[in-house]
C-alpha positions as CSV (number, residue, x, y, z in Angstrom):
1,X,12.2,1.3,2.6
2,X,9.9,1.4,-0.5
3,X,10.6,-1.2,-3.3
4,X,8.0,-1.2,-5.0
5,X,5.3,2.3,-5.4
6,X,2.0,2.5,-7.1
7,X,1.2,5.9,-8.2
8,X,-2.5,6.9,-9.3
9,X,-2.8,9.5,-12.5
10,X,-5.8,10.9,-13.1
11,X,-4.2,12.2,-15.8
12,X,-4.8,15.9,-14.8
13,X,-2.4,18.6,-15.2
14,X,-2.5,19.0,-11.5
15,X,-1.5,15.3,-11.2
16,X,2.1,16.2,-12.0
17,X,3.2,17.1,-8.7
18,X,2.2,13.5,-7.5
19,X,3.8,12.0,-10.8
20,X,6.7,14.6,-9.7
21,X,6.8,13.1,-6.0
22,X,6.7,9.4,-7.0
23,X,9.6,9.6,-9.5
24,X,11.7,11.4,-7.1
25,X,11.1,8.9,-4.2
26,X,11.6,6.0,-7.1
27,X,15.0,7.2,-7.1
28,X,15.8,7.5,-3.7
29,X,14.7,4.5,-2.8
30,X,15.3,2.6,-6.3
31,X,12.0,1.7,-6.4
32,X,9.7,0.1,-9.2
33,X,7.3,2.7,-10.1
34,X,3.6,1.3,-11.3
35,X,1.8,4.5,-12.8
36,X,-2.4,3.4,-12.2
37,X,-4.9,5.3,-14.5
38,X,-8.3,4.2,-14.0
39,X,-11.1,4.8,-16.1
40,X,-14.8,4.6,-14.8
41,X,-16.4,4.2,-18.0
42,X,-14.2,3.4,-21.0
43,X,-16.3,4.6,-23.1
44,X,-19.3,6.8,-22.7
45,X,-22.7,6.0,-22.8
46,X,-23.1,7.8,-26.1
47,X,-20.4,6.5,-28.1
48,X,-21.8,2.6,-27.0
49,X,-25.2,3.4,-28.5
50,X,-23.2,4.6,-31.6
51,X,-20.5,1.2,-31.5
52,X,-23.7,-1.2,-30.6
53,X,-23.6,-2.6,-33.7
54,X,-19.8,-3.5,-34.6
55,X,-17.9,-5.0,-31.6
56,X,-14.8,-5.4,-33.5
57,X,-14.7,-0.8,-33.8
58,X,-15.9,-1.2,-30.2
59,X,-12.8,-3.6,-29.3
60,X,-10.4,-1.4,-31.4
61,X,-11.3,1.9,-30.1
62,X,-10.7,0.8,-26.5
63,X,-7.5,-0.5,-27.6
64,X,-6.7,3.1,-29.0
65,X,-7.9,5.0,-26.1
66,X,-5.3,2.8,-24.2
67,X,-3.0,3.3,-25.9
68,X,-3.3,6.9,-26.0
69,X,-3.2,6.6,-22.0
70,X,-0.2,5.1,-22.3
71,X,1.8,7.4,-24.6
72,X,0.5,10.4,-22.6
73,X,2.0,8.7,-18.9
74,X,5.1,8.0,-20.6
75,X,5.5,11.3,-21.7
76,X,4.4,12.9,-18.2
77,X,6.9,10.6,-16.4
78,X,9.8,11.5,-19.1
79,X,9.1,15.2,-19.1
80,X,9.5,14.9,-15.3
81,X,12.9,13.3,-15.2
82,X,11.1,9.5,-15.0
83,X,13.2,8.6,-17.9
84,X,15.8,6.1,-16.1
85,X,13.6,4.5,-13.5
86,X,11.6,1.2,-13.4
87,X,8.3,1.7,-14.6
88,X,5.4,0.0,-15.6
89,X,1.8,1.4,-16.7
90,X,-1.5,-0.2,-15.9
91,X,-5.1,1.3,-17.4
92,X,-8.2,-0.1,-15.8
93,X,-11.9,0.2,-15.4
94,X,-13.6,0.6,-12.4
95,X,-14.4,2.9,-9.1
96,X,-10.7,4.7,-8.6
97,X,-10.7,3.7,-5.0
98,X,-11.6,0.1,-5.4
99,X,-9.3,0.0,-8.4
100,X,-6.3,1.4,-6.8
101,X,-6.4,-0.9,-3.5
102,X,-7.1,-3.7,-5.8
103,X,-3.5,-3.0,-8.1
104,X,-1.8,-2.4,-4.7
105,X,-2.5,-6.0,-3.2
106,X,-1.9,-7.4,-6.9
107,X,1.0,-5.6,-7.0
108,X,2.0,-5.9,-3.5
109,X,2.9,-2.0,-3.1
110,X,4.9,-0.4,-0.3
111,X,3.5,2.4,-1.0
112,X,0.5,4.6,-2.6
113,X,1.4,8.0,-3.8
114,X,-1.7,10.0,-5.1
115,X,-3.2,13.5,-6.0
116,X,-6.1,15.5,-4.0
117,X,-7.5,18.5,-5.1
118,X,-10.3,19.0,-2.8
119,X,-12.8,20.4,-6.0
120,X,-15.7,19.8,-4.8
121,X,-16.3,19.5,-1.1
122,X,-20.0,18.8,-1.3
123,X,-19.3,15.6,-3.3
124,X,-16.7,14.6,-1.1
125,X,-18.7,15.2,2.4
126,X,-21.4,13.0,0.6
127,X,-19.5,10.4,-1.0
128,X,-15.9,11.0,0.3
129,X,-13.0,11.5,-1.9
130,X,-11.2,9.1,-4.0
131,X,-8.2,10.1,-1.3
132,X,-10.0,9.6,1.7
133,X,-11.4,6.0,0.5
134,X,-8.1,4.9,-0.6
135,X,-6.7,5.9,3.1
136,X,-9.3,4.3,4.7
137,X,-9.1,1.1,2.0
138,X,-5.6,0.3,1.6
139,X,-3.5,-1.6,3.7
140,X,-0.5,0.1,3.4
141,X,0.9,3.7,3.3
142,X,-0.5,6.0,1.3
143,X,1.2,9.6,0.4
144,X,-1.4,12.1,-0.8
145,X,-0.2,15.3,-2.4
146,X,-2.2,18.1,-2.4
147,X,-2.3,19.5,-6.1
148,X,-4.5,22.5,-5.9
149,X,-2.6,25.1,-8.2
């Protein structure tokens, strides 16, 4: 049924029961598993004022934070018995929502498996949640997994 899953990680400790829930359904339905972590601003707006001057430090500290993205999913997914399936990890910039319908057409995802916390209800009556835009976005299924400990 699913082939090929695109899971979002926020890269909270609540996001573990949605890392939890895509591994397992990776390996029922021997699925490729995309983890998605998004990043709004790569860096802040403080440390560009700092980096202005030497793109090169700019360049190589993006590459690090990466990388540090990276090493922490792989160690999520391990930790939570993700060791034998088909993975792949993709860091980007941008809005969440726009970012994680946009890696699901690339990608061509079955399915979206995500997190929802519902933190601040305010913000999401205003603006709507990252959850509720992606189900409203994406053309295709989306599991949400409510992660409020």
């Amino acid at each position: 049924m699913f082939n090929n899953i695109l899971l979002a990680d926020d890269l909270s400790k609540r996001a573990e029961k949605a890392i939890a829930a895509a591994i397992e359904l990776a390996k029922c339905h021997q699925a490729k598993l995309t983890i998605l972590n998004v990043r709004e601003d790569f860096i802040n707006k403080t440390e560009m004022v700092m980096l202005r001057v030497d793109v090169s430090k700019l360049h190589n500290d993006i590459k690090e934070k990466a990388l540090d993205i990276k090493n922490k999913i792989d160690l999520d997914v391990g930790r939570l018995g993700g060791d034998t399936i088909d993975r792949e990890v993709i860091i980007r910039e941008g809005k969440p929502s726009e970012m994680i319908c946009k890696v699901a057409t690339e990608i061509e995802a079955d399915l979206i498996v995500m997190g929802t916390h519902g933190n601040n209800p305010l913000k999401d009556v205003i603006f709507g949640s990252t959850a509720h835009n992606v189900i409203n976005r994406a053309k295709r299924s989306v599991m949400v997994v409510y992660t409020k400990e």
